[in-house]
ZALO-862237 format. One record per residue (C-alpha): z, x, y; residue number from 1. Coordinates in steps of 0.2 Angstrom, whole numbers, plus 5000, padded with zeros to 4 digits. Layout:
// ZALO-862237
{atom {Z, X, Y}, NUM}
...
//
This chain:
// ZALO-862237
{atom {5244, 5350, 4697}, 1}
{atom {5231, 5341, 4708}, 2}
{atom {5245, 5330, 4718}, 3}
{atom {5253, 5347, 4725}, 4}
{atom {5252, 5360, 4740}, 5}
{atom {5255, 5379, 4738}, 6}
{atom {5269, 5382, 4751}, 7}
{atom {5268, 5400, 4747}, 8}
{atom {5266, 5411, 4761}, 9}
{atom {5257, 5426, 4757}, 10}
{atom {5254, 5443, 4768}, 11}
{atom {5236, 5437, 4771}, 12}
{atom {5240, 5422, 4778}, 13}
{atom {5252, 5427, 4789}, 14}
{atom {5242, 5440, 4796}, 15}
{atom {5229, 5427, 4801}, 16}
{atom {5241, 5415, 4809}, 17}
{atom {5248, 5431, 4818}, 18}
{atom {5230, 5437, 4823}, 19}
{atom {5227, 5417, 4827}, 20}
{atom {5240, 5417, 4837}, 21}
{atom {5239, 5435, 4849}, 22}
{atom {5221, 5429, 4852}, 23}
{atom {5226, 5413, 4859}, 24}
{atom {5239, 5421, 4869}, 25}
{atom {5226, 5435, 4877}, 26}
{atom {5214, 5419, 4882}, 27}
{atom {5228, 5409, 4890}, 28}
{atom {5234, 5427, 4901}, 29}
{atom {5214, 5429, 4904}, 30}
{atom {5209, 5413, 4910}, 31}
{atom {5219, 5405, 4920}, 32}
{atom {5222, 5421, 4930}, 33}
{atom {5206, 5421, 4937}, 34}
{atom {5204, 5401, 4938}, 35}
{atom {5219, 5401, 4951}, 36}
{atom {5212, 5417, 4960}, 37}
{atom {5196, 5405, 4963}, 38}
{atom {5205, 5391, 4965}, 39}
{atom {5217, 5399, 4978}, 40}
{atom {5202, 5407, 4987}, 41}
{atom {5193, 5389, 4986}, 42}
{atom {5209, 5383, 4994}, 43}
{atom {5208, 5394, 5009}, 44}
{atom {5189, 5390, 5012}, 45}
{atom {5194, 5374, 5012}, 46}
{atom {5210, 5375, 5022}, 47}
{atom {5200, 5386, 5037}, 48}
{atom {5183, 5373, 5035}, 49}
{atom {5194, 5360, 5036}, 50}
{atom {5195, 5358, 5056}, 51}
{atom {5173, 5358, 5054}, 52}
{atom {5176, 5346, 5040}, 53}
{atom {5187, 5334, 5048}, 54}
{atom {5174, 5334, 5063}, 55}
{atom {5159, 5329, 5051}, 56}
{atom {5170, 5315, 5043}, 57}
{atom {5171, 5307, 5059}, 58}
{atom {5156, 5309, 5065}, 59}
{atom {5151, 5300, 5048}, 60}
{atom {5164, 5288, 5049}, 61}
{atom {5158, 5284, 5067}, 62}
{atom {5141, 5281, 5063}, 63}
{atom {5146, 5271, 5048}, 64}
{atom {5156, 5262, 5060}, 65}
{atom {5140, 5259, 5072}, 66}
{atom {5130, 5253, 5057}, 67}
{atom {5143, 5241, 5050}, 68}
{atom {5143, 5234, 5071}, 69}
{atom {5126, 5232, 5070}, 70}
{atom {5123, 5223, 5054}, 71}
{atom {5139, 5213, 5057}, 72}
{atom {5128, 5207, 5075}, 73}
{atom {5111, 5205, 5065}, 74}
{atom {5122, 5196, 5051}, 75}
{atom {5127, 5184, 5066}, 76}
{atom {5111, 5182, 5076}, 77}
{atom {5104, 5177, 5058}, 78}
{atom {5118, 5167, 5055}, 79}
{atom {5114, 5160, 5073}, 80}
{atom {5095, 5155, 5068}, 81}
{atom {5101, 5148, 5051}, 82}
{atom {5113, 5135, 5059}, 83}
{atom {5098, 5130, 5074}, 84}
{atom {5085, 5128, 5061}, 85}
{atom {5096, 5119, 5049}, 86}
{atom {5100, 5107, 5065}, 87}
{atom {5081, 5105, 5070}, 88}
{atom {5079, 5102, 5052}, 89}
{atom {5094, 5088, 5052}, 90}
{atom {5086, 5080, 5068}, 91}
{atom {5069, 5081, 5061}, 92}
{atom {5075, 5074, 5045}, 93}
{atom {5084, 5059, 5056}, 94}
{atom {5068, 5057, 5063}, 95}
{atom {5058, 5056, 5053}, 96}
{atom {5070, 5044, 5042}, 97}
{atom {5068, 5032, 5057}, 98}
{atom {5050, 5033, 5058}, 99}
{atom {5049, 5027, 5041}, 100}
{atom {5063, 5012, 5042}, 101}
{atom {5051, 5008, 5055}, 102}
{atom {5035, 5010, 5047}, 103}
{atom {5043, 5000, 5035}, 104}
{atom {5046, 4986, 5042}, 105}
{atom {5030, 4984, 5050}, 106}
{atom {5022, 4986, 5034}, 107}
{atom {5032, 4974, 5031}, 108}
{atom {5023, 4962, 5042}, 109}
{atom {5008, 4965, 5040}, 110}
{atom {5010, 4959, 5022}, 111}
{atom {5019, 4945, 5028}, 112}
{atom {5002, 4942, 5041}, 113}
{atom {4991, 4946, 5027}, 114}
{atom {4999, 4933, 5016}, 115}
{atom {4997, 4921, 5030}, 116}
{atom {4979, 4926, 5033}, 117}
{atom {4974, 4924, 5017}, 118}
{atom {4982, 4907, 5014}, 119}
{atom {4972, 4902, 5029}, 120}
{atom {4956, 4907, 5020}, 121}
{atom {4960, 4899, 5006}, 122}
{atom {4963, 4884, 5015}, 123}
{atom {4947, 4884, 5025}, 124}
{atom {4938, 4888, 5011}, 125}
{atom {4945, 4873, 5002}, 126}
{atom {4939, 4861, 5017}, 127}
{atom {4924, 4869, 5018}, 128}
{atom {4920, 4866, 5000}, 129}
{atom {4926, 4848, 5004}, 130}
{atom {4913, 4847, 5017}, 131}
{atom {4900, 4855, 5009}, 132}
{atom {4905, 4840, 4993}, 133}
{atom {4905, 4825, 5007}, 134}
{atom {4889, 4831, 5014}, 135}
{atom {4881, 4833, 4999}, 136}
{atom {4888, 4817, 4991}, 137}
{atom {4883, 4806, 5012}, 138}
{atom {4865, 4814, 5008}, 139}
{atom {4864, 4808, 4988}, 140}
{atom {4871, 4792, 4992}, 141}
{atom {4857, 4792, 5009}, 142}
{atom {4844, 4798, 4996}, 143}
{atom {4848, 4784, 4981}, 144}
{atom {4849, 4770, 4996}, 145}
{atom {4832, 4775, 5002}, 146}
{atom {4826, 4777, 4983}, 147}
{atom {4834, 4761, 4978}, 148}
{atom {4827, 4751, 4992}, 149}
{atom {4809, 4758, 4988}, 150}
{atom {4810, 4753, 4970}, 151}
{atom {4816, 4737, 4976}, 152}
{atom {4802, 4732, 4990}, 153}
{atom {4790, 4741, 4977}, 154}
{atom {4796, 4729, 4964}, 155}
{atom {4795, 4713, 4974}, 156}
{atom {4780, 4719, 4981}, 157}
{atom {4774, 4720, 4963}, 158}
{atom {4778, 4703, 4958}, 159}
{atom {4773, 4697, 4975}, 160}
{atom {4757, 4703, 4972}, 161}
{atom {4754, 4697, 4953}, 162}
{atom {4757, 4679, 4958}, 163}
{atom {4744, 4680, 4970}, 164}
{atom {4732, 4687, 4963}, 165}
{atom {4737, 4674, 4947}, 166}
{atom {4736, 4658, 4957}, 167}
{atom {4720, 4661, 4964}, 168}
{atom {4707, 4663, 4950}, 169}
//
C-alpha cells in the first residue's frame, strides 16, 4: 500500500542507528575536549595580558577622548564663524535693504522731476510754436498790407494815368 510506512525494525537497521550513534558519541568526547583545553589556555593569556590590555585601552580611550575635545573646540569655533557671518550677513542685508528704500524714493523723485520737466518742454514748446504762428501770421499780414497797397497805388496810378493820356489827344 502506497499510504503506509514499514515500522519493521530489522538487524540492519539497527546496526546502523547503533553505529550512528557510537560515532556521534566519539566526536562529542573528541571535540569539545580539545576546544576547552584552547579555550582555557586562551583564557589564561588573556587573564595574564589583561593588566597590558587594560593599559592599551586607556591609552585608546584617552586619545579618543582628546580627539572628541578637539572636534568638540573645532565644532565650536566653526559654530562661532557661522553665527558672526550669519550676523554680518543680516546687517548687510539690513543695509542694504535701506539702501534701496532709499534709492527708491529718490528714484522716486526724479520721475516726479522728469515728469515736471517734460511738462515744461511741452509747454514751451507749445508757446514757441505760438510765436513761431504770430510772427509768421504779423509778417503775412505786413507782406499782404505792403502787396495790397501796391496793387492799390499801382491801380490808381493806372487809371490815373489812362485819363490823362485820354484827355489830351
Amino acid at each position: 500500500m502506497p499510504g503506509t510506512t514499514n515500522k519493521r525494525r530489522t538487524p540492519e537497521k539497527e546496526m546502523r542507528v547503533l553505529s550512528i550513534t557510537l560515532a556521534g558519541l566519539l566526536l562529542l568526547f573528541a571535540l569539545p575536549w580539545h576546544t576547552a583545553h584552547a579555550g582555557i589556555v586562551e583564557r589564561i593569556k588573556d587573564i595574564y595580558g589583561m593588566p597590558e590590555q587594560v593599559g592599551q585601552l586607556q591609552e585608546q580611550y584617552e586619545e579618543t577622548k582628546r580627539q572628541l575635545e578637539q572636534s568638540r573646540e573645532q565644532m565650536e569655533e566653526t559654530v562661532a564663524r557661522s553665527e558672526e557671518a550669519a550676523r554680518q550677513f543680516r546687517e548687510a542685508e539690513a543695509r542694504l535693504l535701506e539702501e534701496n528704500r532709499e534709492l527708491r524714493s529718490r528714484n522716486d523723485r526724479l520721475e516726479q522731476l522728469l515728469e515736471q520737466m517734460e511738462a515744461a518742454r511741452r509747454a514751451q514748446s507749445v508757446r514757441n510754436r505760438q510765436i513761431a504762428a504770430t510772427a509768421l501770421t504779423a509778417a503775412g499780414l505786413a507782406l499782404l498790407y505792403f502787396i495790397i497797397t501796391r496793387v492799390i497805388r499801382f491801380t490808381l496810378w493806372r487809371r490815373g494815368r489812362g485819363g490823362a493820356q485820354g484827355g489830351s489827344e
